[in-house]
NUKOLSE-731485 format. One record per residue: x, y, z of N, C-alpha, C, O in turn. Coordinates in steps of 0.05 Angstrom, whole numbers, padded with zeros to 5 digits, always signed. Last residue first. Layout:
BEGIN
XYZXYZXYZXYZ/...
END
This chain:
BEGIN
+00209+00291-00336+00208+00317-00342+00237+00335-00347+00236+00359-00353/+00222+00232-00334+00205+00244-00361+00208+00279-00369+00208+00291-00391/+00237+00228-00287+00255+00233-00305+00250+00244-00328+00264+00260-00341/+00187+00232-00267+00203+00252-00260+00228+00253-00274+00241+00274-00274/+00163+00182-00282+00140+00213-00288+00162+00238-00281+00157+00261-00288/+00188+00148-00259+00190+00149-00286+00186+00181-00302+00197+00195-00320/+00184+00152-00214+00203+00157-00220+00209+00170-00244+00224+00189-00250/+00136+00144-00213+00139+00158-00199+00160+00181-00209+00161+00205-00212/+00133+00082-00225+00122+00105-00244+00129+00121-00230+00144+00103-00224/+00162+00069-00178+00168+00065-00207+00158+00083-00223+00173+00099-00235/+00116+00069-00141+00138+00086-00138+00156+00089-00160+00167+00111-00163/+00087+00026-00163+00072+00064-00156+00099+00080-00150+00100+00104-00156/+00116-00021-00157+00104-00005-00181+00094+00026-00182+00095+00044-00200/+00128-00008-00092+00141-00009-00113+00134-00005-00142+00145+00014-00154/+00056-00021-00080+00080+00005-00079+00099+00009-00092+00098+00029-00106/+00045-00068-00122+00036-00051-00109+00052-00023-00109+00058-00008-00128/+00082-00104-00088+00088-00103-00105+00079-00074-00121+00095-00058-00130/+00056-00091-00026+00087-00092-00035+00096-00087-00064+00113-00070-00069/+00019-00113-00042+00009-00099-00030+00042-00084-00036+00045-00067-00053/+00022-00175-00056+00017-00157-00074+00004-00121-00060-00017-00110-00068/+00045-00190+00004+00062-00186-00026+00043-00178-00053+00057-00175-00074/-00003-00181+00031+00017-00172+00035+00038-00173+00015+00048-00151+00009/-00041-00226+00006-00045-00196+00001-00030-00171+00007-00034-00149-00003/-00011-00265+00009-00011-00259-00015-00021-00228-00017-00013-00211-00032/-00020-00266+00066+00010-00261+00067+00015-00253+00032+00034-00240+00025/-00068-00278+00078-00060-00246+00080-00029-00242+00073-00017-00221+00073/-00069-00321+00057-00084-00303+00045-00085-00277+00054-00097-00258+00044/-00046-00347+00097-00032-00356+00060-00055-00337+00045-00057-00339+00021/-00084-00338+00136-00043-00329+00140-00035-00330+00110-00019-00314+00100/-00129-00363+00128-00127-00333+00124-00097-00326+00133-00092-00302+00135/-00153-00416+00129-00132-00398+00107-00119-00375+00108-00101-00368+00093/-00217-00394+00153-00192-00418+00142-00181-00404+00126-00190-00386+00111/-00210-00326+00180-00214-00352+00168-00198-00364+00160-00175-00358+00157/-00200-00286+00209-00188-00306+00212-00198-00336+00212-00198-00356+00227/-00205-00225+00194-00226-00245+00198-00222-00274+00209-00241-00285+00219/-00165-00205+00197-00180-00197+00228-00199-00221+00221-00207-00236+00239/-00133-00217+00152-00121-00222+00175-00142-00219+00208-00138-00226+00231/-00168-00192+00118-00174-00225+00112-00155-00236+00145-00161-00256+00157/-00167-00141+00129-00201-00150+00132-00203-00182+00133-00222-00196+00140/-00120-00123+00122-00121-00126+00145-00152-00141+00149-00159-00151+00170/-00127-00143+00062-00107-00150+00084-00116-00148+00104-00124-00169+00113/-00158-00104+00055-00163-00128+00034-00146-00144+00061-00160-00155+00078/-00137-00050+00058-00154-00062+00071-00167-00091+00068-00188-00097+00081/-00090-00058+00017-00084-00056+00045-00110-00070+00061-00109-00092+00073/-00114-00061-00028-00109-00084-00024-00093-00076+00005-00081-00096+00014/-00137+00008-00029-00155-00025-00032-00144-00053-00026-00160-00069-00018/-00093+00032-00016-00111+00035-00001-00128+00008-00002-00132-00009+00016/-00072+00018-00080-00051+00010-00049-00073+00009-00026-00074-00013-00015/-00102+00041-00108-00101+00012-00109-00092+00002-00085-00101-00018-00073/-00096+00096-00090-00126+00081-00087-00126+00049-00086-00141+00035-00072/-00062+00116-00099-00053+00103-00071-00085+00095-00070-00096+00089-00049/-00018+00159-00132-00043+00147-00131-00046+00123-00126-00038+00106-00141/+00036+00183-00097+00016+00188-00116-00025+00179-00129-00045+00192-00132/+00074+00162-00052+00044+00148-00068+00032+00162-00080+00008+00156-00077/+00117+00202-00025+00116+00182-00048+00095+00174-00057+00095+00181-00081/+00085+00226+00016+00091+00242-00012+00093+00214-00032+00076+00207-00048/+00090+00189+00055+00068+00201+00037+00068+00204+00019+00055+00192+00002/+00147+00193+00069+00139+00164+00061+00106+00172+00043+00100+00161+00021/+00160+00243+00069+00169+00235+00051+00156+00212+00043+00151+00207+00020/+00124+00242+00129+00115+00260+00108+00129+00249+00083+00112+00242+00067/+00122+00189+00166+00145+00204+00153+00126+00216+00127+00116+00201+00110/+00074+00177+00213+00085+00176+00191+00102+00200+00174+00095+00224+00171/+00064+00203+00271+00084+00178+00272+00087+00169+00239+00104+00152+00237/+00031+00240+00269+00047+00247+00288+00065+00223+00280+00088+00229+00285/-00013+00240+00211-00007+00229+00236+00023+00234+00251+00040+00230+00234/-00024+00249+00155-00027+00265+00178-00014+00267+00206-00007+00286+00218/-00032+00193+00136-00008+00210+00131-00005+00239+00142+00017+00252+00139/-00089+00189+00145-00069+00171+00152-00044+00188+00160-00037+00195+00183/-00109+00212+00103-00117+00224+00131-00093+00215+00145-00078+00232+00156/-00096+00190+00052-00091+00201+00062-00090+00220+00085-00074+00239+00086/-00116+00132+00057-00089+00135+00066-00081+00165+00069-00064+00170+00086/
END
């Protein structure tokens, strides 16, 4: 993700936020790998990898928070 965040069309703030974006990076591609494959199942299996992909961020942004009130 972070080459990604380079790009002419993502919000630098939206970057900054993820801190450590390895887990996020892994169940992103987890997603797009079960949505291109389009195996049996694969809408109720990209749509779980999309809500823990979500959940995910929000936790990473949580600590985020946390790590900045802390200081």
């Amino acid at each position: 993700m972070g080459d990604q965040c380079r790009g002419p069309n993502v919000s630098l703030s939206f970057c900054a936020e993820l801190k450590d974006y390895y887990q996020i990076d892994d169940i992103f591609k987890k997603l797009v790998g079960s949505w291109y494959a389009k195996r049996p199942g694969y809408e109720f299996v990209s749509k779980t990898f999309l809500q823990q992909l979500l959940i995910a961020i929000m936790q990473n942004i949580k600590k985020k928070i946390a790590t900045i009130q802390r200081l």
